[in-house]
VEXZA-745973 format. One record per residue (C-alpha): residue number from 1; residue in three letters; x, y, z. Coordinates in nm, 2 decimals, always signed. Last residue first. Example, Ala and Ser with C-alpha at 12.3 -4.5 7.8 and 13.67 -1.06 7.14 Angstrom:
BEGIN
<i=2 | aa=SER | px=+1.37 | py=-0.11 | pz=+0.71>
<i=1 | aa=ALA | px=+1.23 | py=-0.45 | pz=+0.78>
REM end
This chain:
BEGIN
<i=275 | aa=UNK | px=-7.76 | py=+7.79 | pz=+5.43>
<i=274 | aa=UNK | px=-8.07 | py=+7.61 | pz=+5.53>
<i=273 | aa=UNK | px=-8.09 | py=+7.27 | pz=+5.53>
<i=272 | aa=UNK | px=-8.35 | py=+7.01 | pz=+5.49>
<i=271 | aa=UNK | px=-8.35 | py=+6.67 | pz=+5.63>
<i=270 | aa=UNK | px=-8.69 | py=+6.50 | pz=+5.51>
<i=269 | aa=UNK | px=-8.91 | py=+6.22 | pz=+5.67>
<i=268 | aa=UNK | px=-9.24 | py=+6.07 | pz=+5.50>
<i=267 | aa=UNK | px=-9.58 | py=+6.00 | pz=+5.67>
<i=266 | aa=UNK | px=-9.82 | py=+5.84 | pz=+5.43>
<i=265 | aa=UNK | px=-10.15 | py=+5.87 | pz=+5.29>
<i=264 | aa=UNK | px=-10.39 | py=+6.05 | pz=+5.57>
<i=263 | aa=UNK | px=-10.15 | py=+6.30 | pz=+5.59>
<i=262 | aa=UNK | px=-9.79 | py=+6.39 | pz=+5.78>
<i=261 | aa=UNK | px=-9.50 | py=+6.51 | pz=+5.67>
<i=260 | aa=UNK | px=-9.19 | py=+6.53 | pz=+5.88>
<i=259 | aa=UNK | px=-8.93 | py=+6.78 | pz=+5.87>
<i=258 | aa=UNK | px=-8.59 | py=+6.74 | pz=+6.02>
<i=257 | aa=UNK | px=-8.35 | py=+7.10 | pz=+6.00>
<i=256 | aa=UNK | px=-8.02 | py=+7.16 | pz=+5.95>
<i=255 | aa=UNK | px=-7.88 | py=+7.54 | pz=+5.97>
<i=254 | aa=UNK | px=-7.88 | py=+7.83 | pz=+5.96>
<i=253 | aa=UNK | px=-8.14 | py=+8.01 | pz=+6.16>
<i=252 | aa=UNK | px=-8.51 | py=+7.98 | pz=+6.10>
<i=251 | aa=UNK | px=-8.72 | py=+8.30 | pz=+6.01>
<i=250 | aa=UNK | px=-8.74 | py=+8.16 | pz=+5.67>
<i=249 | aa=UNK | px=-8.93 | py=+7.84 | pz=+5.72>
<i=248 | aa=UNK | px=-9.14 | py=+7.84 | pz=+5.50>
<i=247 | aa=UNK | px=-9.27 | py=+7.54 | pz=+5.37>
<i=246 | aa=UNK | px=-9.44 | py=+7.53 | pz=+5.00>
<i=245 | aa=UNK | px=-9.67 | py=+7.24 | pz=+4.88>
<i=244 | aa=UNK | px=-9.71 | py=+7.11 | pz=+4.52>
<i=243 | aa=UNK | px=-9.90 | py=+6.85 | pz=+4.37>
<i=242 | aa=UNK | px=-10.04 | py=+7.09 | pz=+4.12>
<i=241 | aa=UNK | px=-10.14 | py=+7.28 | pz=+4.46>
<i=240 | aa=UNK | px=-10.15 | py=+7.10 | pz=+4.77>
<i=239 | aa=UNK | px=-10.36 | py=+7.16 | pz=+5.15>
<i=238 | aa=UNK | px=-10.23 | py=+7.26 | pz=+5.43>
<i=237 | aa=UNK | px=-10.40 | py=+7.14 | pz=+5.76>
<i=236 | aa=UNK | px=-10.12 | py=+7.19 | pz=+6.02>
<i=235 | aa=UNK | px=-9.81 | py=+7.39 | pz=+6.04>
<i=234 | aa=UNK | px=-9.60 | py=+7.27 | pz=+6.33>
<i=233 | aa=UNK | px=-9.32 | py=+7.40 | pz=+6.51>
<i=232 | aa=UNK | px=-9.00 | py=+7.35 | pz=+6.74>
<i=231 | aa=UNK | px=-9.00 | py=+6.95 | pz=+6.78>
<i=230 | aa=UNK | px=-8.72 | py=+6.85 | pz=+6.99>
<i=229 | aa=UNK | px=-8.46 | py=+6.65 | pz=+6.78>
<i=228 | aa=UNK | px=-8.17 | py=+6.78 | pz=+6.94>
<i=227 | aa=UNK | px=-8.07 | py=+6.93 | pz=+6.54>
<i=226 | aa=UNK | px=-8.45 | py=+7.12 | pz=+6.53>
<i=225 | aa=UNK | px=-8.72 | py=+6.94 | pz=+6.47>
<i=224 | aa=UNK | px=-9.02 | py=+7.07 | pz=+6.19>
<i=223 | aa=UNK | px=-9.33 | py=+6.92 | pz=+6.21>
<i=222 | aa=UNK | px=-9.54 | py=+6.98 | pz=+5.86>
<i=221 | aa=UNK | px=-9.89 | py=+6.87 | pz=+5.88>
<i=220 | aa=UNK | px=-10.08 | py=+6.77 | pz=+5.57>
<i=219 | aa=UNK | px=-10.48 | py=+6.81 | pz=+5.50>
<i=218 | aa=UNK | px=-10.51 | py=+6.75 | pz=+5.15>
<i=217 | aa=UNK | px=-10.32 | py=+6.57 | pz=+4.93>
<i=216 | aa=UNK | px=-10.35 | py=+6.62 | pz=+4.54>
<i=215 | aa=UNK | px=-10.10 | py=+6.34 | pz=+4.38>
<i=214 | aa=UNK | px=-9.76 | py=+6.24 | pz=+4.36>
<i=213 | aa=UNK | px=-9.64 | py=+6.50 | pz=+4.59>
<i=212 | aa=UNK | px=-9.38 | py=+6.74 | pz=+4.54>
<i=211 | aa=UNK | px=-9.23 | py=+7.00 | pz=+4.82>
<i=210 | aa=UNK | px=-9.11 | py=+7.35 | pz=+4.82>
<i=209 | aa=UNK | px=-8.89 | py=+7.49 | pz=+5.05>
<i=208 | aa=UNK | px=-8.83 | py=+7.82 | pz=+5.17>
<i=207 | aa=UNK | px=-8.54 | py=+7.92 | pz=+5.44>
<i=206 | aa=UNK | px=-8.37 | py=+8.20 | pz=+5.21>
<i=205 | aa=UNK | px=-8.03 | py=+7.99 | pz=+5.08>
<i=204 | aa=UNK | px=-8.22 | py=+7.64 | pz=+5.11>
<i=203 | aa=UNK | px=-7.96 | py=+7.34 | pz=+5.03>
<i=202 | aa=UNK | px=-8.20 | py=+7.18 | pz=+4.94>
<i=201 | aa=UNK | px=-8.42 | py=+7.37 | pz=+4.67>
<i=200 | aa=UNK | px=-8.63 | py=+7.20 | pz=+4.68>
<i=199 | aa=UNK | px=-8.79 | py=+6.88 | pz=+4.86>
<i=198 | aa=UNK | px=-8.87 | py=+6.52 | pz=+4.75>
<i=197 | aa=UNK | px=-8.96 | py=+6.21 | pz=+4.92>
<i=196 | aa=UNK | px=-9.01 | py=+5.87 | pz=+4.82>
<i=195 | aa=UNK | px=-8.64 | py=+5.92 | pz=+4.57>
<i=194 | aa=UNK | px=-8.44 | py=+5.77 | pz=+4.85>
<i=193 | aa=UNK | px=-8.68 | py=+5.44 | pz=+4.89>
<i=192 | aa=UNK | px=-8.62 | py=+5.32 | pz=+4.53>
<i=191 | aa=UNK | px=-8.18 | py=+5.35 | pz=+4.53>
<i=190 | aa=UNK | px=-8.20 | py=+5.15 | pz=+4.86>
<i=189 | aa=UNK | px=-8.48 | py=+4.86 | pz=+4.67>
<i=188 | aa=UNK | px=-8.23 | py=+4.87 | pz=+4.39>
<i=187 | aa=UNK | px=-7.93 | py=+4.84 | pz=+4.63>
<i=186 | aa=UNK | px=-8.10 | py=+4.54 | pz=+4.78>
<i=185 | aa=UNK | px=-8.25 | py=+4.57 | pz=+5.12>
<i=184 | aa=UNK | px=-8.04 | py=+4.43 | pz=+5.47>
<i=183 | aa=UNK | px=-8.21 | py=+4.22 | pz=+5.65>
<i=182 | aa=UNK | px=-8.45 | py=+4.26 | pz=+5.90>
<i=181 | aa=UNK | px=-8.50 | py=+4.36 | pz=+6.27>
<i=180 | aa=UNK | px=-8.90 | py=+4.32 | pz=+6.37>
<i=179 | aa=UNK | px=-9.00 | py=+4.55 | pz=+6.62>
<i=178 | aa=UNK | px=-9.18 | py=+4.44 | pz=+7.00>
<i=177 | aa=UNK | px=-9.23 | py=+4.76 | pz=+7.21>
<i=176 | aa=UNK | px=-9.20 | py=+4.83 | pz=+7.59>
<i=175 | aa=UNK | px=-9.38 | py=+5.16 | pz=+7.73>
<i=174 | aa=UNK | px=-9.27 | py=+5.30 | pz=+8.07>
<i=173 | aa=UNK | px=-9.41 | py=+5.60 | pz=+8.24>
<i=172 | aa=UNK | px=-9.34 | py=+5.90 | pz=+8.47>
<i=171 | aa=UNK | px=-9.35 | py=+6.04 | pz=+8.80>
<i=170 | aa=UNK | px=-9.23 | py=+5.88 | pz=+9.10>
<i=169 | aa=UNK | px=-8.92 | py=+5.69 | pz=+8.97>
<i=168 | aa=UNK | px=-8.88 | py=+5.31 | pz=+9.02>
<i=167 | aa=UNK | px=-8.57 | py=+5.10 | pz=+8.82>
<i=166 | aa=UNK | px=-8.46 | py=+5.03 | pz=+8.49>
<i=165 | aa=UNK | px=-8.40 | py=+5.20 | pz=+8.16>
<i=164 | aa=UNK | px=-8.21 | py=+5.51 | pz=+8.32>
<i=163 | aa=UNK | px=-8.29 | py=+5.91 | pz=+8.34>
<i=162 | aa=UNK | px=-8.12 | py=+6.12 | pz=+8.58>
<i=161 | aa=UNK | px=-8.28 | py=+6.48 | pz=+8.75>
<i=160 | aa=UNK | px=-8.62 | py=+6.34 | pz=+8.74>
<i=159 | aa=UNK | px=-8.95 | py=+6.41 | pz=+8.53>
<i=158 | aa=UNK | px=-8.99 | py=+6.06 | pz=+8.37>
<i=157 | aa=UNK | px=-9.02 | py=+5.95 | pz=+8.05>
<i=156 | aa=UNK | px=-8.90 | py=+5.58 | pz=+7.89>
<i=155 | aa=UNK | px=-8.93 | py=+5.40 | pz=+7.59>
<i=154 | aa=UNK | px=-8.79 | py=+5.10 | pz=+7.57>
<i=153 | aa=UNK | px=-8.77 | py=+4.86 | pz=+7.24>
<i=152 | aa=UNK | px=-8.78 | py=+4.44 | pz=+7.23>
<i=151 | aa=UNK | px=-8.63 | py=+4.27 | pz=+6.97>
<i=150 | aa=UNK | px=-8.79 | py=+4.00 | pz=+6.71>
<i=149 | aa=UNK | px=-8.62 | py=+3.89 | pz=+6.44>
<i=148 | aa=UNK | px=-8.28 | py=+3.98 | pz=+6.34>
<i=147 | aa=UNK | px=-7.96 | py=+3.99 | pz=+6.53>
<i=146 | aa=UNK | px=-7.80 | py=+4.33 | pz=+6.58>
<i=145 | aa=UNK | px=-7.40 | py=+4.32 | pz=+6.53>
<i=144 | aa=UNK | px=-7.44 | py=+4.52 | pz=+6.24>
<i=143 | aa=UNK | px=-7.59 | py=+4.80 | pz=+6.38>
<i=142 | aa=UNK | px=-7.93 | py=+4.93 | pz=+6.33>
<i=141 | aa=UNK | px=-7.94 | py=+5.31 | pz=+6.30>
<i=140 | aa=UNK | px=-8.13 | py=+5.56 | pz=+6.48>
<i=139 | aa=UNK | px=-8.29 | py=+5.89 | pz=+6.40>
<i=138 | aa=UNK | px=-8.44 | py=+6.09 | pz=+6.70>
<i=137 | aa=UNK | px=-8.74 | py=+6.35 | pz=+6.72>
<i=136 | aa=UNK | px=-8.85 | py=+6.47 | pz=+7.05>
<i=135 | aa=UNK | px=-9.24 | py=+6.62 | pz=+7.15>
<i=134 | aa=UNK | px=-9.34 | py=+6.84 | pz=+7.42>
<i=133 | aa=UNK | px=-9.23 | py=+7.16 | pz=+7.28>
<i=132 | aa=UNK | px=-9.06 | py=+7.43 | pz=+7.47>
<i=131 | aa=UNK | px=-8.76 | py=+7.18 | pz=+7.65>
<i=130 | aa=UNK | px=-8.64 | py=+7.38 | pz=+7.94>
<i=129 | aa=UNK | px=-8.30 | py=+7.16 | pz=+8.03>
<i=128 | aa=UNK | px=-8.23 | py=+7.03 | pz=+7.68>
<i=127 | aa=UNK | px=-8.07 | py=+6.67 | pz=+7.73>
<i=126 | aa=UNK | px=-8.39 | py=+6.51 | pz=+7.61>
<i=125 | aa=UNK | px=-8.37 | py=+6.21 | pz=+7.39>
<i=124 | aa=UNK | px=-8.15 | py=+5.99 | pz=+7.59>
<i=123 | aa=UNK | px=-8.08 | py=+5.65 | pz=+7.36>
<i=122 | aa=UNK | px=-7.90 | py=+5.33 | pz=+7.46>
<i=121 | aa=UNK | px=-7.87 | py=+5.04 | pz=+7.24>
<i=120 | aa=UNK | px=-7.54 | py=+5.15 | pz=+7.09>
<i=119 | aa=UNK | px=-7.31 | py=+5.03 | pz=+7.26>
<i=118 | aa=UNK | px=-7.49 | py=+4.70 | pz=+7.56>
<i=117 | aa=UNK | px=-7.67 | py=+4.79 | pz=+7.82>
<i=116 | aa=UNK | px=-8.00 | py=+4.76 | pz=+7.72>
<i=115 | aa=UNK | px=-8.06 | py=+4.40 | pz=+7.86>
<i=114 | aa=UNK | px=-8.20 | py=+4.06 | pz=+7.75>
<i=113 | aa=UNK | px=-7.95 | py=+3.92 | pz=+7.54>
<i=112 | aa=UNK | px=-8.14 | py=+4.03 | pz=+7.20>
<i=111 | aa=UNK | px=-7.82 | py=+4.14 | pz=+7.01>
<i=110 | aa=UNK | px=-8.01 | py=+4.51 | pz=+6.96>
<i=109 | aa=UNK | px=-8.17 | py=+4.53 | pz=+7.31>
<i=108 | aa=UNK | px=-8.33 | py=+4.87 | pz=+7.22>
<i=107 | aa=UNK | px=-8.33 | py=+5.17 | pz=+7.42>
<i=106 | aa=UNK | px=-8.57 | py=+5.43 | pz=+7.46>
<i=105 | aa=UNK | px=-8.52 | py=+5.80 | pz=+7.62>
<i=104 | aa=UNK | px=-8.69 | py=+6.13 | pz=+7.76>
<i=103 | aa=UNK | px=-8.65 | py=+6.33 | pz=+8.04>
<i=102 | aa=UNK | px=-8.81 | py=+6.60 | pz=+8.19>
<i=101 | aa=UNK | px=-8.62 | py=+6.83 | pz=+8.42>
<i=100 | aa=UNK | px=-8.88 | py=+7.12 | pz=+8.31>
<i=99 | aa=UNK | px=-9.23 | py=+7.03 | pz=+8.21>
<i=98 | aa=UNK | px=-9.32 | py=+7.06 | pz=+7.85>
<i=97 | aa=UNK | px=-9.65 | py=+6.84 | pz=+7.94>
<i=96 | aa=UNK | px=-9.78 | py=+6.49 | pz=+7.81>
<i=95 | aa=UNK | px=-9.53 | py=+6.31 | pz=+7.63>
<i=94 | aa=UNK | px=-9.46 | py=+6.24 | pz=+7.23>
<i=93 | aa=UNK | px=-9.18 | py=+6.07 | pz=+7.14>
<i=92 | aa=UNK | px=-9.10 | py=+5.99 | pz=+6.78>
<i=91 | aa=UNK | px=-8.87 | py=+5.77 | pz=+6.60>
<i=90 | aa=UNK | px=-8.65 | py=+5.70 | pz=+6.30>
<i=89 | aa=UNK | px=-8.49 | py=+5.40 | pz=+6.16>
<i=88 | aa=UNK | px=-8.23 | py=+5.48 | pz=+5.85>
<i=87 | aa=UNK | px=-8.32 | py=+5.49 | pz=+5.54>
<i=86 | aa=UNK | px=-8.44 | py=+5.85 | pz=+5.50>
<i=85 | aa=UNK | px=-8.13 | py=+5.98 | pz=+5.59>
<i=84 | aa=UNK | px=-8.01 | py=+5.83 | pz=+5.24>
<i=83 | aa=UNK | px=-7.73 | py=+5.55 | pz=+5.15>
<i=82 | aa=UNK | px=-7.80 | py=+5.32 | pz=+5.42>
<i=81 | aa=UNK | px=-7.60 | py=+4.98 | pz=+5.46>
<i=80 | aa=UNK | px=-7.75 | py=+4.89 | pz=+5.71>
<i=79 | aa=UNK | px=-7.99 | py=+4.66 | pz=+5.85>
<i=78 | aa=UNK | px=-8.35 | py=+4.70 | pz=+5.82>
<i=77 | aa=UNK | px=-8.64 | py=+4.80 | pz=+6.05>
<i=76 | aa=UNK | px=-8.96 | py=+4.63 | pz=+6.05>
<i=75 | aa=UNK | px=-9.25 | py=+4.74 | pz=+6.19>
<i=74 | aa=UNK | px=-9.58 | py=+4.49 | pz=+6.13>
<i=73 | aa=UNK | px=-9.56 | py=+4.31 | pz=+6.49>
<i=72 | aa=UNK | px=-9.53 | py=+4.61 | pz=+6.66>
<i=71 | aa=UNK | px=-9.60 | py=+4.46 | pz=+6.98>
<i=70 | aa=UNK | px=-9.76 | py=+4.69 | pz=+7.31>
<i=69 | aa=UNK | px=-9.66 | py=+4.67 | pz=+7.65>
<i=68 | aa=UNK | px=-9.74 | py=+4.95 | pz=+7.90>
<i=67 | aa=UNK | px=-9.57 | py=+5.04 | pz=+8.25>
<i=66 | aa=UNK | px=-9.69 | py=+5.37 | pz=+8.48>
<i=65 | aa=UNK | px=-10.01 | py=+5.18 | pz=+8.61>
<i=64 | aa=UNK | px=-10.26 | py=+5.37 | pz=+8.36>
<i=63 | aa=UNK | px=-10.13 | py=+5.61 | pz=+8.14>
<i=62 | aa=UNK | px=-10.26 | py=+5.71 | pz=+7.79>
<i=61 | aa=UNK | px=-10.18 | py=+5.60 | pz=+7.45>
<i=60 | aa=UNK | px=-10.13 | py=+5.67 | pz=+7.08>
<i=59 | aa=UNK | px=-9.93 | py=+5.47 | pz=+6.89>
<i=58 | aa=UNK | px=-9.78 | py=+5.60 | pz=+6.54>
<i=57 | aa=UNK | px=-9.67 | py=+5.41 | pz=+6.27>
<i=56 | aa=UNK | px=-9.42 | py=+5.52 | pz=+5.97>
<i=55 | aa=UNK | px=-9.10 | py=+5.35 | pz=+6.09>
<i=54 | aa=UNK | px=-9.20 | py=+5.44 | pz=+6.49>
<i=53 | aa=UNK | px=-9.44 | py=+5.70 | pz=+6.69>
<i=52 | aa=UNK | px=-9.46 | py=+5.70 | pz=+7.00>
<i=51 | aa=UNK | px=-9.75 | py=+5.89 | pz=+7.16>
<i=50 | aa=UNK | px=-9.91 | py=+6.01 | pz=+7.47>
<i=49 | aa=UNK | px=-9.59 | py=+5.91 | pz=+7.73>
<i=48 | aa=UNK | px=-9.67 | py=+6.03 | pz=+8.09>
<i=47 | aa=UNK | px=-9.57 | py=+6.30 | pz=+8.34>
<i=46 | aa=UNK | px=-9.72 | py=+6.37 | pz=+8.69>
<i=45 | aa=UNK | px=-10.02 | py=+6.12 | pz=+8.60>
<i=44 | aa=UNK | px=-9.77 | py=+5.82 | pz=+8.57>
<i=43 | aa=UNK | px=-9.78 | py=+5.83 | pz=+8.94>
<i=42 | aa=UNK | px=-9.57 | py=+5.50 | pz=+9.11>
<i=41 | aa=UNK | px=-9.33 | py=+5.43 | pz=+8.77>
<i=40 | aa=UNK | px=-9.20 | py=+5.11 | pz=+8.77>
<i=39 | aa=UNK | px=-8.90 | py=+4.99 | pz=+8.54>
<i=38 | aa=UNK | px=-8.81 | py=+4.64 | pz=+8.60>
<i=37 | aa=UNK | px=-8.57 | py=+4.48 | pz=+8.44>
<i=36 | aa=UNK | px=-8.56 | py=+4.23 | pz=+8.13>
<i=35 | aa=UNK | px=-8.70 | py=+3.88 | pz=+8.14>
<i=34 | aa=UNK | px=-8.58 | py=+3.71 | pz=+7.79>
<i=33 | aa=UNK | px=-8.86 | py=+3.52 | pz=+7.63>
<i=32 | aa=UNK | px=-8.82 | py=+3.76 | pz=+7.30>
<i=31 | aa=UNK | px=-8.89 | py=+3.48 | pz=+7.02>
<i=30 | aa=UNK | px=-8.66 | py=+3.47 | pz=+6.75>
<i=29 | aa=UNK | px=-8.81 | py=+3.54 | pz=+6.43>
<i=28 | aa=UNK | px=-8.56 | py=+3.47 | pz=+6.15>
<i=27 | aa=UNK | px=-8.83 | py=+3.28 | pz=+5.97>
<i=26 | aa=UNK | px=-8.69 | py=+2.93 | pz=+6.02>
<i=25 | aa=UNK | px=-8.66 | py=+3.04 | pz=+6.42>
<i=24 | aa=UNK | px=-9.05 | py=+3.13 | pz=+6.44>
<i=23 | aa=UNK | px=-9.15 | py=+2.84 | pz=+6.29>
<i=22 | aa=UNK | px=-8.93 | py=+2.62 | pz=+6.51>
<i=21 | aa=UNK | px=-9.02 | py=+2.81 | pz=+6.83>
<i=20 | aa=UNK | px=-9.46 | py=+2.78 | pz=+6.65>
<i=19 | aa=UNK | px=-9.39 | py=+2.39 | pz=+6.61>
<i=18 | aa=UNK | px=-9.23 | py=+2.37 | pz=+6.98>
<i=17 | aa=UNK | px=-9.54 | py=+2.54 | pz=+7.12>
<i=16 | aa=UNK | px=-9.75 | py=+2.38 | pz=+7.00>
<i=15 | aa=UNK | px=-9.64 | py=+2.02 | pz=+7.06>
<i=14 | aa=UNK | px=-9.62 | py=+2.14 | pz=+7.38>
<i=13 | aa=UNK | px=-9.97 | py=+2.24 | pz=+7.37>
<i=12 | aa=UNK | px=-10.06 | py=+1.93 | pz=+7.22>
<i=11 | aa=UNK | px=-9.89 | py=+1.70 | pz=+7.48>
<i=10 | aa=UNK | px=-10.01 | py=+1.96 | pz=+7.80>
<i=9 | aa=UNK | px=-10.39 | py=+1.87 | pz=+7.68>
<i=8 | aa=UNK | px=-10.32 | py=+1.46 | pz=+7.62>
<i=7 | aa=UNK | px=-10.18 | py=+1.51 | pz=+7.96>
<i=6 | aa=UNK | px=-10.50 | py=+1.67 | pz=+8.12>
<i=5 | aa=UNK | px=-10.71 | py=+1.46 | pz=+7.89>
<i=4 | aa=UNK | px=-10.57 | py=+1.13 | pz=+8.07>
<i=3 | aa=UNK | px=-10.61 | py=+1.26 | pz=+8.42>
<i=2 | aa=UNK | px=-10.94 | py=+1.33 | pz=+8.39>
<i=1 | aa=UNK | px=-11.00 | py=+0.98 | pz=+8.27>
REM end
């Protein structure tokens, strides 16, 4: 009798199974069974992730065996064409301590064959050999060969000389992501997204920017990166007037800058430039 409810048991969970595959495939959700390489970390408290942040989420974490897995089952990021920087995918790495010789990276396995060694799906953040901030800033876009559904991200730190999405390192930490590719947006739906954040003037001949909001906000942080995408200041709790907040950023060189602006509403990503 046992016996009989065991393989009645198995029978519906294969049933299951298959019904939830099929689902999954009519949807363009392709499930991420692949088994990708190790990457162990033996002290995560030397240097550890404390914050990823991805298309408009953030993830805050600590360390515990030196590998995490979380799914961002609500991110999406879309397939070109993009018309605005605000478009394309952008993420955030936030680690522990400004150490020298660390490094920072992710990779995503874009055609979903479970590696990251394919163009494109390899990203090192931090080239800069005495980084002064401990967060990095990077802009990526979705190539055309990328398959849609489900697709697994890396993110990697580690305070070495080299940096690579597998393998053991003393100290640092691994965090592996589920996004959701998508397709492409209409051009209406392009055209919509653009006008979400406003900044002027920009160009900027004297550093100072002014930007609109839709409504009073209080409580906004400004990070501004710098061109290798390592963040080089913040201005916290700023509050609007007639919707309007000024950033000054006049003792900045030439050049072009990221800005992100966070509150409690949204958090929106500008390129400004200063002349």
């Amino acid at each position: 009798m046992n016996t009989k409810k065991q393989l009645l048991t198995g029978v519906l969970v294969l049933l299951a199974q298959l019904f939830i595959a099929q689902n999954n495939e009519s949807n363009g959700l392709q499930d991420t069974t692949q088994i990708y390489c190790e990457s162990t970390n033996e002290n995560p408290r030397g240097q550890h992730i404390t914050e990823v942040g991805f298309s408009g989420v953030r993830n805050t974490t600590t360390y515990n065996s030196g590998y995490e897995f979380y799914e961002f089952n609500n991110i999406n990021v879309t397939k070109g064409p993009y018309t605005n920087l605000n478009e394309a995918g952008l993420i955030t790495i936030k680690v522990e301590t400004a150490w020298r010789n660390t490094k920072v990276g992710y990779w995503v396995d874009w055609n979903q064959d479970g590696d990251f060694d394919d163009v494109s799906e390899e990203m090192i953040l931090s080239n800069v050999k005495y980084p002064t901030k401990n967060e990095w800033l990077s802009f990526f876009i979705v190539p055309n060969s990328a398959k849609l559904g489900r697709t697994r991200m890396r993110v990697r730190a580690v305070y070495a000389d080299q940096i690579s999405s597998c393998g053991d390192e003393w100290f640092g930490e691994t965090e592996d992501y589920i996004i959701n590719v998508v397709a492409p947006r209409s051009k209406r739906e392009r055209m919509v997204s653009v006008q979400e954040n406003i900044a002027f003037p920009n160009p900027s001949t004297n550093g100072s920017f002014t930007f609109l909001f839709n409504k009073p906000t209080t409580n906004i942080t400004f990070k501004v990166f710098n061109s290798n995408g390592i963040l080089i200041r913040s201005v916290l709790n700023q509050n609007t007037i007639d919707n309007k907040l000024m950033l000054d950023l006049s003792d900045f060189n030439s050049g072009i800058y990221t800005v992100q602006t966070i509150s409690r509403q949204a958090l929106e990503t500008t390129r400004l430039v200063i002349q």
